[in-house]
TORKOL-4160 file (C-alpha; in steps of 0.2 Angstrom, whole numbers, padded with zeros to 4 digits, m for minus):
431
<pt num="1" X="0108" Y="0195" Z="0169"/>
<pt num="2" X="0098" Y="0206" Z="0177"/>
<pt num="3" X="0092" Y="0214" Z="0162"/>
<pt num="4" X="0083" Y="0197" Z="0158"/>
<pt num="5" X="0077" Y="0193" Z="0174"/>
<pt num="6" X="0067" Y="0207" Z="0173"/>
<pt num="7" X="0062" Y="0204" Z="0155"/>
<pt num="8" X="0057" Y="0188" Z="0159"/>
<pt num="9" X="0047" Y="0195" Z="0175"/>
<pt num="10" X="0037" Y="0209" Z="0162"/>
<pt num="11" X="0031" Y="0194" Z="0151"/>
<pt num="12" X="0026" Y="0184" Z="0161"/>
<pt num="13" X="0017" Y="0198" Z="0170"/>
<pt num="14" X="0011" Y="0204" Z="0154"/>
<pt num="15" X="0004" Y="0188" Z="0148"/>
<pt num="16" X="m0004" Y="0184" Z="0164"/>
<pt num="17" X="m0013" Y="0200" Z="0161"/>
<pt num="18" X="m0021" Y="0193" Z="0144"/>
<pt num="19" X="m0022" Y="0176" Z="0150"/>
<pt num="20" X="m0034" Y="0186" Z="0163"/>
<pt num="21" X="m0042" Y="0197" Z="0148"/>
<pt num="22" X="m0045" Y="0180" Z="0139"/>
<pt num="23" X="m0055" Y="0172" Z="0155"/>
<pt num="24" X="m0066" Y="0184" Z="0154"/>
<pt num="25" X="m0069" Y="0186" Z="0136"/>
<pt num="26" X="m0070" Y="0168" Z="0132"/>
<pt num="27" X="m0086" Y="0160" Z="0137"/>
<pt num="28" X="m0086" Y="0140" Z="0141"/>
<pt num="29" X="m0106" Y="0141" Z="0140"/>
<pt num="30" X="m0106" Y="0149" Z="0124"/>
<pt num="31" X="m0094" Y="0137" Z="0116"/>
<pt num="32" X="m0105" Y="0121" Z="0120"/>
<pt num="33" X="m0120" Y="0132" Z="0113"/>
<pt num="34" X="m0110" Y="0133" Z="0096"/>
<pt num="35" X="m0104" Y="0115" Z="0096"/>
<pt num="36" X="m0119" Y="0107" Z="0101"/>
<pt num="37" X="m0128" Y="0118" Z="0088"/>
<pt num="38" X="m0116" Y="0114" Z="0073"/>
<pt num="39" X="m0117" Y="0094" Z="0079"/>
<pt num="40" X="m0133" Y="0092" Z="0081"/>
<pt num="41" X="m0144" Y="0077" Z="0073"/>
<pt num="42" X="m0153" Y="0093" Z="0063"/>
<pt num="43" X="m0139" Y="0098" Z="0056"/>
<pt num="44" X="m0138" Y="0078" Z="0047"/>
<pt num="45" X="m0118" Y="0078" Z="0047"/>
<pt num="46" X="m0115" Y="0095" Z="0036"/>
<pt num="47" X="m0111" Y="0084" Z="0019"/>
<pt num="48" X="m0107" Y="0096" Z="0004"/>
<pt num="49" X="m0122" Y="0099" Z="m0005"/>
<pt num="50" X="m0135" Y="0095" Z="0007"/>
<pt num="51" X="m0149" Y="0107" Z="0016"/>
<pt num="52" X="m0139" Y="0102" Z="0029"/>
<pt num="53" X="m0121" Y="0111" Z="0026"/>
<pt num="54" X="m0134" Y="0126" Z="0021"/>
<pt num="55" X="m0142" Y="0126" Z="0038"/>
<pt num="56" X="m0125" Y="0127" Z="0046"/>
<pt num="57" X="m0120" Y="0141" Z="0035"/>
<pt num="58" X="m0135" Y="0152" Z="0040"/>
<pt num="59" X="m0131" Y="0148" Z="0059"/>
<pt num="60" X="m0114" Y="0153" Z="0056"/>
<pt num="61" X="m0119" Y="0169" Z="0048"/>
<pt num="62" X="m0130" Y="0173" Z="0061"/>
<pt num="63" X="m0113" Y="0172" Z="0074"/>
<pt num="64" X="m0104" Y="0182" Z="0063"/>
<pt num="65" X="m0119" Y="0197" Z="0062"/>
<pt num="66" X="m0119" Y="0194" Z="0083"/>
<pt num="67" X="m0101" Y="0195" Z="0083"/>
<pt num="68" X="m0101" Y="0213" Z="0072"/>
<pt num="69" X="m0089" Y="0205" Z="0058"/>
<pt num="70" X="m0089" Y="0214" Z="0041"/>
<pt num="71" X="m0090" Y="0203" Z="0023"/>
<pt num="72" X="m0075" Y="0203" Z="0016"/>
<pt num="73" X="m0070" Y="0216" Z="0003"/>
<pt num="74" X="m0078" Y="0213" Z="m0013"/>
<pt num="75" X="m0092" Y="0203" Z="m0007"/>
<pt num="76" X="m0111" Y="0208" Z="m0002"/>
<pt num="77" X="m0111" Y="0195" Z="0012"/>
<pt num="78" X="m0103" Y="0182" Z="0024"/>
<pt num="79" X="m0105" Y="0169" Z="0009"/>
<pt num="80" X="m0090" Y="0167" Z="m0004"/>
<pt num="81" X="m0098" Y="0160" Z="m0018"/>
<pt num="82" X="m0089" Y="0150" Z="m0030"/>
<pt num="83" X="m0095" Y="0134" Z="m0044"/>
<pt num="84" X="m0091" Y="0117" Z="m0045"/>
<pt num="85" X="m0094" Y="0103" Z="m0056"/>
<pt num="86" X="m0100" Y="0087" Z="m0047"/>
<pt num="87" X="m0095" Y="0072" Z="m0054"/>
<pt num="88" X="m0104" Y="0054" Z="m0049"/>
<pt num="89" X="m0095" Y="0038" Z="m0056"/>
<pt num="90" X="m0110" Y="0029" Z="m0066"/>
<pt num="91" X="m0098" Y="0011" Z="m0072"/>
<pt num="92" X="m0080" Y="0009" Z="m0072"/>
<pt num="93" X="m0071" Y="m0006" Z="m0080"/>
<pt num="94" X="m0054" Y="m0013" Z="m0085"/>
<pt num="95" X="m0044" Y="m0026" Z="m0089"/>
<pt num="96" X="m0026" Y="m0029" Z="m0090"/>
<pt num="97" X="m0017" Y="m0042" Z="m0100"/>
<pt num="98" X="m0032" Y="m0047" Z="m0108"/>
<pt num="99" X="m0040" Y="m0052" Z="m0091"/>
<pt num="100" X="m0056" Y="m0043" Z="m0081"/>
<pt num="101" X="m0054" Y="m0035" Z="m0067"/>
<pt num="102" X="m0066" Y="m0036" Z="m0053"/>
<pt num="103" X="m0079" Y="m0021" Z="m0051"/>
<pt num="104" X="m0075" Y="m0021" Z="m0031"/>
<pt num="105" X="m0053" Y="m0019" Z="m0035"/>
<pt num="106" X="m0053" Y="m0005" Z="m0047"/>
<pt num="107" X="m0060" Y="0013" Z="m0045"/>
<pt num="108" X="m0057" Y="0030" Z="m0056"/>
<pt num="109" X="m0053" Y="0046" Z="m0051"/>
<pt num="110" X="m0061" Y="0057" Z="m0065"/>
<pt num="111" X="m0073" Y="0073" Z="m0071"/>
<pt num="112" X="m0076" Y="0067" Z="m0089"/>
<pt num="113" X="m0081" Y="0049" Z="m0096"/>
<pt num="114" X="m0067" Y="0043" Z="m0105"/>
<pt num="115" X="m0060" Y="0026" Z="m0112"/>
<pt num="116" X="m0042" Y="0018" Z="m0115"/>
<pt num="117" X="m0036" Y="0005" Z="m0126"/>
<pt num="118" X="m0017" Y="0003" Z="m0118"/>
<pt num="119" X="m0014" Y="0022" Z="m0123"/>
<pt num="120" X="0003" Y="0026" Z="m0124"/>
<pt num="121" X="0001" Y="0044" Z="m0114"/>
<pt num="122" X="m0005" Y="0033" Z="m0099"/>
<pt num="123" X="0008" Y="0031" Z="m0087"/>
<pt num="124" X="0007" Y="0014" Z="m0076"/>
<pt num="125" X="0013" Y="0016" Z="m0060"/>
<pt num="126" X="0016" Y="0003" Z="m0046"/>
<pt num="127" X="0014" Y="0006" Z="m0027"/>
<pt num="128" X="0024" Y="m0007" Z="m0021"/>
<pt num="129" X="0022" Y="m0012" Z="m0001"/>
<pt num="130" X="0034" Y="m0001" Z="0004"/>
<pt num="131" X="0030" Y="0014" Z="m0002"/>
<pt num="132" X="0015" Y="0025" Z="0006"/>
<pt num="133" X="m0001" Y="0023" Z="m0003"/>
<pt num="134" X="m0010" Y="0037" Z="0003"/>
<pt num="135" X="0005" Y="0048" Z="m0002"/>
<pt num="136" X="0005" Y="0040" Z="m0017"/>
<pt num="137" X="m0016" Y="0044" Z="m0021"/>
<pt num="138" X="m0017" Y="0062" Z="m0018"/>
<pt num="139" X="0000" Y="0062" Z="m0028"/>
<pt num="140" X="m0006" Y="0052" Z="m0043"/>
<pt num="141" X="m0022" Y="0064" Z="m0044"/>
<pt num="142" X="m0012" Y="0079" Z="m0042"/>
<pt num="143" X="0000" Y="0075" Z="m0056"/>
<pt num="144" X="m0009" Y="0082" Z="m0070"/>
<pt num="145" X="m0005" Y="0064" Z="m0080"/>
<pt num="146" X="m0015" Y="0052" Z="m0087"/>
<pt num="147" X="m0014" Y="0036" Z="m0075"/>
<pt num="148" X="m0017" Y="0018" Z="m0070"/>
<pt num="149" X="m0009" Y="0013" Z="m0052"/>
<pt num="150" X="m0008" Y="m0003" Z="m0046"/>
<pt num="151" X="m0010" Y="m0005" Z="m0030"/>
<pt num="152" X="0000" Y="m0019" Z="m0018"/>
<pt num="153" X="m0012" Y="m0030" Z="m0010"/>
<pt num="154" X="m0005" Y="m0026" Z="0007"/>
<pt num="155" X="m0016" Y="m0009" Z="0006"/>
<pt num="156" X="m0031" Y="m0019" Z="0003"/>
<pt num="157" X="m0041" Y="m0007" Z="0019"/>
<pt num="158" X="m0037" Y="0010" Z="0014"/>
<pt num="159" X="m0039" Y="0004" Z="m0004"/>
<pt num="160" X="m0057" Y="0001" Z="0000"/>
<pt num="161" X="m0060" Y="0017" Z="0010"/>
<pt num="162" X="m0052" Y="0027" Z="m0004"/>
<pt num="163" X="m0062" Y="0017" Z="m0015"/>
<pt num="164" X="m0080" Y="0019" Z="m0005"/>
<pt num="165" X="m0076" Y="0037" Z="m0003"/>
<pt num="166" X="m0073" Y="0042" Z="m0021"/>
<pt num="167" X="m0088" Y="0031" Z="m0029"/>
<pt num="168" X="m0098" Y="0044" Z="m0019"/>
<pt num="169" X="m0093" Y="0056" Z="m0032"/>
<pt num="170" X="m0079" Y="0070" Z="m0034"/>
<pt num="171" X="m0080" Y="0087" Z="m0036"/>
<pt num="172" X="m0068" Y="0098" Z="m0047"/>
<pt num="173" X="m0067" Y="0118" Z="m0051"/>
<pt num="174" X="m0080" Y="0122" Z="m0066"/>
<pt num="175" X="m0068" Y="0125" Z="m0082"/>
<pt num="176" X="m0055" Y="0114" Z="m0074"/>
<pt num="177" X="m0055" Y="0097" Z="m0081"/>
<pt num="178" X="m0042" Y="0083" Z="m0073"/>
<pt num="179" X="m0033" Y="0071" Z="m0080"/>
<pt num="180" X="m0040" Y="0052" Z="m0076"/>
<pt num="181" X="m0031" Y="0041" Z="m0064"/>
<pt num="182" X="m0036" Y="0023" Z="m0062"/>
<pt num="183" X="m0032" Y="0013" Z="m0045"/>
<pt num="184" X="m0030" Y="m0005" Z="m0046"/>
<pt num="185" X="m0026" Y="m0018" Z="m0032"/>
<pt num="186" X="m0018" Y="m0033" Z="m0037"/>
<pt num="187" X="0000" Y="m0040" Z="m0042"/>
<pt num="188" X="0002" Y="m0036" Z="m0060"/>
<pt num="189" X="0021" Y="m0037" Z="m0061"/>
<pt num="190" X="0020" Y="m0036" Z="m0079"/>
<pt num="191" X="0008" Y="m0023" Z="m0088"/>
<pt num="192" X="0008" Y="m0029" Z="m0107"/>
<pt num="193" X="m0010" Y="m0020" Z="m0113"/>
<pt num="194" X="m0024" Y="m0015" Z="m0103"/>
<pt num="195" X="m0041" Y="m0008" Z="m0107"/>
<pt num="196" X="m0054" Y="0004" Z="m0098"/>
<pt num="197" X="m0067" Y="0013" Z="m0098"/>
<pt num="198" X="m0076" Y="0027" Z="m0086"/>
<pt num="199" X="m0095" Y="0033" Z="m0087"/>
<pt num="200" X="m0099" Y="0049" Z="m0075"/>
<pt num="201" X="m0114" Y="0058" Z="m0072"/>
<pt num="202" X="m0108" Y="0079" Z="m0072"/>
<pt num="203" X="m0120" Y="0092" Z="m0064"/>
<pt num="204" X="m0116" Y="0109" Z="m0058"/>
<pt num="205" X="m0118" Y="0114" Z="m0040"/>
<pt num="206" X="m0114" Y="0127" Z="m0029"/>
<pt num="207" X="m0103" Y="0130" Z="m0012"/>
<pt num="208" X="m0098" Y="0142" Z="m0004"/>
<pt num="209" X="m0085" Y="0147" Z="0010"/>
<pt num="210" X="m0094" Y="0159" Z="0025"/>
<pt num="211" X="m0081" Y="0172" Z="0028"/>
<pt num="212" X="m0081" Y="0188" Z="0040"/>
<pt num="213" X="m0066" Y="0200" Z="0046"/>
<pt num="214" X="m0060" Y="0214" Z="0056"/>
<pt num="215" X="m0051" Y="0226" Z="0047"/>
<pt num="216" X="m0034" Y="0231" Z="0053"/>
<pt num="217" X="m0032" Y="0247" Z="0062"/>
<pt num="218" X="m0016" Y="0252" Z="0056"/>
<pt num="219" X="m0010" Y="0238" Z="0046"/>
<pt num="220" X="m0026" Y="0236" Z="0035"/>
<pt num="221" X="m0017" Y="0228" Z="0021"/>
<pt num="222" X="m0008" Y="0213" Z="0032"/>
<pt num="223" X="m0020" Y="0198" Z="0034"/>
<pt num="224" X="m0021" Y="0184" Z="0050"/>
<pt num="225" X="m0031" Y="0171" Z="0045"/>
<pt num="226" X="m0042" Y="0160" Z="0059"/>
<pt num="227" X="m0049" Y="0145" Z="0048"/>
<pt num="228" X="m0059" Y="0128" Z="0052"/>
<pt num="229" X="m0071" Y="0118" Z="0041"/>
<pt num="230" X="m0088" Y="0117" Z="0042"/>
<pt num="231" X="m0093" Y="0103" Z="0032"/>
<pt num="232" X="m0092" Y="0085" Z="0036"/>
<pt num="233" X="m0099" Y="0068" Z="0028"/>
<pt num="234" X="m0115" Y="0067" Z="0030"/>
<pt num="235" X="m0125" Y="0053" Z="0032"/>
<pt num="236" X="m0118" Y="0035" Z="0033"/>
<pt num="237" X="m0122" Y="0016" Z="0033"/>
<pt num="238" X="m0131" Y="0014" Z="0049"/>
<pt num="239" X="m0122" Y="0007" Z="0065"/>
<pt num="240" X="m0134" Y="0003" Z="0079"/>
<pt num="241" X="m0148" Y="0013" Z="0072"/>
<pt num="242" X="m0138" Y="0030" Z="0070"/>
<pt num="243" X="m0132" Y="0033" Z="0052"/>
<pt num="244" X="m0128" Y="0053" Z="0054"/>
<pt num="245" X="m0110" Y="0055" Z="0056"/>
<pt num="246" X="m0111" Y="0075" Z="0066"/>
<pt num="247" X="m0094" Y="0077" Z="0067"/>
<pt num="248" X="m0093" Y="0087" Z="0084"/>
<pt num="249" X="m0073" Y="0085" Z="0081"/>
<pt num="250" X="m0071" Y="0084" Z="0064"/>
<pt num="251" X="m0073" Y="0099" Z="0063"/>
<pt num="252" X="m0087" Y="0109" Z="0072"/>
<pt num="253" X="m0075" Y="0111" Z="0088"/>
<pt num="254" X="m0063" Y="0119" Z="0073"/>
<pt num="255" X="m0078" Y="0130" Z="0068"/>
<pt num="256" X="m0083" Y="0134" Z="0088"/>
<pt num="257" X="m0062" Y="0142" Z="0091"/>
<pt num="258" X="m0065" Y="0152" Z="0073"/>
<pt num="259" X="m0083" Y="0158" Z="0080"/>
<pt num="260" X="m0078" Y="0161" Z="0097"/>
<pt num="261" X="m0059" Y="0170" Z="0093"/>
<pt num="262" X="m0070" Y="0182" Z="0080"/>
<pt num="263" X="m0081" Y="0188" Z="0097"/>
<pt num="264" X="m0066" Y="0189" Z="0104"/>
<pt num="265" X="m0055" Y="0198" Z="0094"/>
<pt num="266" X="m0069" Y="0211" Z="0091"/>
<pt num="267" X="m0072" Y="0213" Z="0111"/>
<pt num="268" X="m0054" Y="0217" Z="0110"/>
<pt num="269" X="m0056" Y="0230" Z="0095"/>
<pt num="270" X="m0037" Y="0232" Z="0094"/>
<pt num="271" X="m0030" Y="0221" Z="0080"/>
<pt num="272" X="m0017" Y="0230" Z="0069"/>
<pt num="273" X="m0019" Y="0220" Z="0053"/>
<pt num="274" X="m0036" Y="0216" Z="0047"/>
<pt num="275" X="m0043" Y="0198" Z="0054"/>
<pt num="276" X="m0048" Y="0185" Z="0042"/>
<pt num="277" X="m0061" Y="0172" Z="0049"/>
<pt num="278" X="m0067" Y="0157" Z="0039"/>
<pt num="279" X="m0076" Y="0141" Z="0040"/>
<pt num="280" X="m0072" Y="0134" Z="0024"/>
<pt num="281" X="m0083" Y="0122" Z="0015"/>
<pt num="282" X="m0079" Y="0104" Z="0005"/>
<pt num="283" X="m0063" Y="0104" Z="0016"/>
<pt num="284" X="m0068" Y="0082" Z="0016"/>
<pt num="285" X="m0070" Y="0079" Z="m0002"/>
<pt num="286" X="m0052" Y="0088" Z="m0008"/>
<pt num="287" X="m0051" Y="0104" Z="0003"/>
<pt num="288" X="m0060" Y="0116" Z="m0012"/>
<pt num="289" X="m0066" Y="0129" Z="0000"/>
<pt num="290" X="m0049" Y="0135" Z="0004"/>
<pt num="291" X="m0040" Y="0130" Z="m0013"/>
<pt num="292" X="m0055" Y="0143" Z="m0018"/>
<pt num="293" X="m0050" Y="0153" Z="m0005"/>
<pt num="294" X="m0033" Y="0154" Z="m0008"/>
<pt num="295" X="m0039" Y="0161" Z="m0027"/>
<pt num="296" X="m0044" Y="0176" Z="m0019"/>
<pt num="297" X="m0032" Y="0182" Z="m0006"/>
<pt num="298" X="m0016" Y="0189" Z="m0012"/>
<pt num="299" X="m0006" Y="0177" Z="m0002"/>
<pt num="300" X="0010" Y="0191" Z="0001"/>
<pt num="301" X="m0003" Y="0199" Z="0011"/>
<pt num="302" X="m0007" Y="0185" Z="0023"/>
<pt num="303" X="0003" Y="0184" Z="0038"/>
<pt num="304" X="m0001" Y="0170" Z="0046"/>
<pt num="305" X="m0017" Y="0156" Z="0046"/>
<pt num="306" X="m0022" Y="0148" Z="0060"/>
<pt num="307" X="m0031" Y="0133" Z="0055"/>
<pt num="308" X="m0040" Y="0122" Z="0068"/>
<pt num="309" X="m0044" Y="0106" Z="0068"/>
<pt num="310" X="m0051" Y="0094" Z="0079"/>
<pt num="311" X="m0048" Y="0101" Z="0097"/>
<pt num="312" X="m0062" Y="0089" Z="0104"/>
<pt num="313" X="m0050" Y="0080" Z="0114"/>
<pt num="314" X="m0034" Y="0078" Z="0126"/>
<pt num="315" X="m0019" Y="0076" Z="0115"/>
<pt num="316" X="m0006" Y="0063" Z="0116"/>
<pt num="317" X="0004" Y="0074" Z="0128"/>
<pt num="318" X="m0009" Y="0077" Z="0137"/>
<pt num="319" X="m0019" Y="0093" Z="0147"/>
<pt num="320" X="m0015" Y="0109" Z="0142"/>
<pt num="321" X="m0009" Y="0105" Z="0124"/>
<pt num="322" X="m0009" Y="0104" Z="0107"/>
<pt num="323" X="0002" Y="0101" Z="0092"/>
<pt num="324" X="0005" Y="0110" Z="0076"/>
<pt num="325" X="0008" Y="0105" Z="0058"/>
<pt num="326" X="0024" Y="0107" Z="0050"/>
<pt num="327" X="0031" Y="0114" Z="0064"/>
<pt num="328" X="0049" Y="0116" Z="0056"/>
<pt num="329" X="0044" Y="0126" Z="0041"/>
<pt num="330" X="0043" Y="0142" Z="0049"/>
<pt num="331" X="0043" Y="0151" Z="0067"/>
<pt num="332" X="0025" Y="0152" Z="0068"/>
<pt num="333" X="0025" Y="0138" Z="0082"/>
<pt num="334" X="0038" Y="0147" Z="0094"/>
<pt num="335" X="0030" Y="0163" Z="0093"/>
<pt num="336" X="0016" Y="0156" Z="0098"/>
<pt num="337" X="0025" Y="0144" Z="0114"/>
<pt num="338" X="0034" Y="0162" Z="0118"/>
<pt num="339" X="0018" Y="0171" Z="0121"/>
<pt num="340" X="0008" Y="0158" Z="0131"/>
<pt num="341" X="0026" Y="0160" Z="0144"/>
<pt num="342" X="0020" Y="0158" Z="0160"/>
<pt num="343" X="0005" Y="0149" Z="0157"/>
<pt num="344" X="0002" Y="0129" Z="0157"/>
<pt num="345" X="m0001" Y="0127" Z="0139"/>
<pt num="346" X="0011" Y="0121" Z="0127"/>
<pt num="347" X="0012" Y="0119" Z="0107"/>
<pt num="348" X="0022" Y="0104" Z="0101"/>
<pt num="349" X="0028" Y="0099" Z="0084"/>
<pt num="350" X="0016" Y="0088" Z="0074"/>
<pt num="351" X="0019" Y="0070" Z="0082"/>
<pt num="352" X="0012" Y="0061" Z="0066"/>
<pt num="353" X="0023" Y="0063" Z="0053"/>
<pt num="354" X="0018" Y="0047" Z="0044"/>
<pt num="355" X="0000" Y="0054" Z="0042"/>
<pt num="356" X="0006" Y="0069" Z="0031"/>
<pt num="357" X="m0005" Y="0081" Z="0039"/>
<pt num="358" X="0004" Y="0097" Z="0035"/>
<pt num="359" X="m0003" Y="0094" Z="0018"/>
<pt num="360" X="m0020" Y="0085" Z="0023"/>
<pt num="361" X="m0031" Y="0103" Z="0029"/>
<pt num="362" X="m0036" Y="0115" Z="0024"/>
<pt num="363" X="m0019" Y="0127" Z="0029"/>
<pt num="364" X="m0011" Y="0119" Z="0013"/>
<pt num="365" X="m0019" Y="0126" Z="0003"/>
<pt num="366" X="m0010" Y="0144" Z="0008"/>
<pt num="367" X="0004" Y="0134" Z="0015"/>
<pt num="368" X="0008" Y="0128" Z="m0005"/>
<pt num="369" X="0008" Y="0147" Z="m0010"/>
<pt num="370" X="0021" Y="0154" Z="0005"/>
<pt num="371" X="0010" Y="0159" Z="0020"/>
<pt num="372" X="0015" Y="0154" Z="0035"/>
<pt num="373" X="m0002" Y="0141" Z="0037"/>
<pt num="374" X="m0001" Y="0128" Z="0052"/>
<pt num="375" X="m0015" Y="0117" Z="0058"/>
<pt num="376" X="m0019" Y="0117" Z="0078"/>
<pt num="377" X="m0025" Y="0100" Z="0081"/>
<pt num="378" X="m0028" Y="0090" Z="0098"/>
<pt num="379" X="m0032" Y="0073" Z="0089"/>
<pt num="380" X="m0024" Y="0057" Z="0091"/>
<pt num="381" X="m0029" Y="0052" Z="0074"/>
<pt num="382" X="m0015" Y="0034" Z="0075"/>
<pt num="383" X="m0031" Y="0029" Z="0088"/>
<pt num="384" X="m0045" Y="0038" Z="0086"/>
<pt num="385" X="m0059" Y="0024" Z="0083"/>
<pt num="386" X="m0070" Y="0040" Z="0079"/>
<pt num="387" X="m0064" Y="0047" Z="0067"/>
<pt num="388" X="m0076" Y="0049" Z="0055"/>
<pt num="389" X="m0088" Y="0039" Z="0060"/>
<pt num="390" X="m0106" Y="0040" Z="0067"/>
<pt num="391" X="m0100" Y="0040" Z="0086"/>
<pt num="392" X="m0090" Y="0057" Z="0083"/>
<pt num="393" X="m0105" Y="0066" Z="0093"/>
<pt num="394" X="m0106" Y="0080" Z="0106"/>
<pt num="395" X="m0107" Y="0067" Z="0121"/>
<pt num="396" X="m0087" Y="0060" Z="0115"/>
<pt num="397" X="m0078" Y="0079" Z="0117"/>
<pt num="398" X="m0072" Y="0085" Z="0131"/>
<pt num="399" X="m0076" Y="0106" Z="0132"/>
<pt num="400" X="m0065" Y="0107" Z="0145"/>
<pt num="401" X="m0051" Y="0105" Z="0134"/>
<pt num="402" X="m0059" Y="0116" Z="0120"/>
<pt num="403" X="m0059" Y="0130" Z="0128"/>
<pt num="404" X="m0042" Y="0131" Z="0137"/>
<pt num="405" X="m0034" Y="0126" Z="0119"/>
<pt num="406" X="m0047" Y="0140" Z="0111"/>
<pt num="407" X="m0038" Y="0151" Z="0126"/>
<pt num="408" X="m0021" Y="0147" Z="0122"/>
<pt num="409" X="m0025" Y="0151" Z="0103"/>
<pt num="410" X="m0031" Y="0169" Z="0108"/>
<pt num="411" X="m0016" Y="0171" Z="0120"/>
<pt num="412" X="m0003" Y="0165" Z="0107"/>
<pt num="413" X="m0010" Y="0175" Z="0093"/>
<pt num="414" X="m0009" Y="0191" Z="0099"/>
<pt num="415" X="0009" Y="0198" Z="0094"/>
<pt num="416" X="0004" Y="0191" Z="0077"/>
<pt num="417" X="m0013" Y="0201" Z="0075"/>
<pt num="418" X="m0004" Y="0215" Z="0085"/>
<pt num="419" X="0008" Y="0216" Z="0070"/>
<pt num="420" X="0023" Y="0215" Z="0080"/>
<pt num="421" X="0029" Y="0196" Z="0074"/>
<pt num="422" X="0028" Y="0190" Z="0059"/>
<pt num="423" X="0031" Y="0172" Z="0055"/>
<pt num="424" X="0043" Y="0165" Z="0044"/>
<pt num="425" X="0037" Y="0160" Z="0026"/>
<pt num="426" X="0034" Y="0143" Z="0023"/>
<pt num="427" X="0044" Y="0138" Z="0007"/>
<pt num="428" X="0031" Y="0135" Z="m0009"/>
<pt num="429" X="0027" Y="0120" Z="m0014"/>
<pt num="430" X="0035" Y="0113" Z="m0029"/>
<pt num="431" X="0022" Y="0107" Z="m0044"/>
């Protein structure tokens, strides 16, 4: 008994001793610089392909040259470079049973024009009201098969966000064409023939992820991965007169903890395995920066990802917390909850199951693969009337909260970066 006691009594003494290191190291001044910089109006809401997501790039290239980060091995810069084909839905229409549909109730996910004529390799699929349509999207485009889904009426909101989001346009890898899915809402209880046809303007465009790392000073070949997402949407209808969604949460407070973790993590100039820091690009129009990423990165070699993802706020258990995504598919969150002993912080298990977030950022991508890839997130996304929207500005976070969760990040990760705990792997997605 006494042999624990006094265990107990080292830790905590030891992490009150980081917990001190971390006060110092972390700056609350520079972490509003960074946010305020990344959410600015000038910045007109980081959308993919826009002089806007290239200004944030060069800002965040410029922390990493202040911060004294090398390129990653292979590349000549911060920038990780990669090819997509963009894809802008010109005309869509269908009918079924011999009976137009509505432009406003049918939308296609697509890379290639193409037209049907109740072709048998075209599975129809119903969504029925209790099943979960946005499950039941980001499975139907991820299948690989040829498609048309009919929607229950009872989805009729998210159908129409889905549906405005996608006729923006979708982005696939270049050389990789998809299968067509088209999503209808209506009852159609019986499916006899259908017909369809899908027009899309193609152009090829480049994105690119803006990566840096410290290499490992004894583990060099065991990778930790600190990731947010840089881009956001861009610029939307108008409400009162502002129509430039900044996305202060979602996710330049992400992007701050990944900026502010690589300045601190050099200061330190201790990490056993080599440090990975990413702000990955086209994480809001299907995650490609880290699918991408996850192409290039022998994922046996990644230890851990720390993904982080909208800290802008207090979370549903309130000050001095966060939770983590699929918290049950390895140790990663208790390794973390044992070195922040002693302290107030705590790390609790994903508290929205029903939003599928494991799977919805930008950790699955490595998470599909094995690695032990968790999103830190504060958000109460069941009620946050900002979320995605113009009001998600710097005046809405609370910075207190940013840095003491940034802290706890830094505090929790250091066994990890120090090579002496190793999470669990996460068990591979099945495709």
């Amino acid at each position: 008994m006494k042999k624990i006691v006094l265990a107990a009594v080292l830790a905590a003494a030891s992490t009150c001793s980081f917990a001190q290191n971390v006060n110092k190291l972390i700056n609350q001044e520079d972490v509003t610089r960074i946010i305020k910089t990344l959410s600015a109006d000038d910045m007109q809401g980081r959308a993919t392909f826009t002089p806007g997501i290239e200004k944030a790039a060069k800002f965040i290239e410029g922390e990493y040259t202040k911060a004294g980060l090398k390129p990653l091995a292979g590349n000549k810069d911060f920038r990780q470079n990669f090819t997509m084909i963009r894809s802008t839905p010109v005309k869509t229409s269908l009918s079924i049973n011999g009976k137009s549909i509505a432009a406003d109730s049918v939308f296609a996910n697509g890379n290639t024009s193409f037209t049907w004529a109740s072709d048998k390799d075209v599975q129809v699929v119903q969504v029925t009201a209790d099943k979960n349509f946005r499950q039941e999207y980001y499975s139907a485009i991820k299948s690989g098969k040829k498609m048309l889904v009919i929607v229950d009426p009872k989805f009729d909101a998210l159908f129409k966000r889905i549906r405005d989001f996608v006729t923006r346009g979708s982005v696939t890898f270049k050389g990789k064409d998809t299968q067509p899915v088209i999503f209808v809402i209506g009852k159609f209880d019986n499916v006899t023939s259908f017909d369809a046809s899908y027009e899309s303007k193609n152009e090829e465009l480049p994105l690119f992820n803006v990566a840096g790392m410290l290499p490992g000073k004894t583990k060099p070949n065991e990778y930790v991965v600190f990731s947010g997402h840089y881009d956001h949407l861009g610029i939307l209808k108008p409400v009162e007169g502002d129509s430039i969604a900044n996305g202060a949460d979602d996710d330049a407070s992400g992007t701050t903890a990944v900026l502010t973790l690589a300045k601190y993590y050099k200061k330190l100039n201790n990490n056993a395995r080599t440090i990975i820091f990413v702000a990955f690009t086209a994480e809001e129009i299907g995650e490609y920066g880290s699918q991408y990423f996850a192409t290039q990165v022998n994922p046996d070699k990644v230890m851990a990802m720390f993904n982080i993802e909208m800290i802008g706020k207090a979370s549903k258990f309130g000050k001095n917390s966060a939770f983590i995504t699929g918290f049950d598919r390895s140790n990663f969150g208790t390794i973390l909850q044992k070195n922040l002993t002693g302290t107030a912080f705590k790390f609790y298990p994903d508290p929205y199951p029903d939003q599928d977030l494991f799977y919805r950022s930008d950790n699955a991508s490595l998470a599909e693969v094995g690695v032990p890839a968790h999103t830190i997130s504060t958000d109460q996304i069941d009620i946050d009337k900002l979320y995605h929207t113009v009001k998600d500005e710097f005046s809405s976070l609370d910075v207190n909260n940013i840095v003491s969760t940034i802290k706890a990040i830094a505090l929790s990760s250091r066994t990890i970066v120090a090579g002496e705990d190793t999470p669990t792997r996460v068990p591979k997605l099945e495709k």
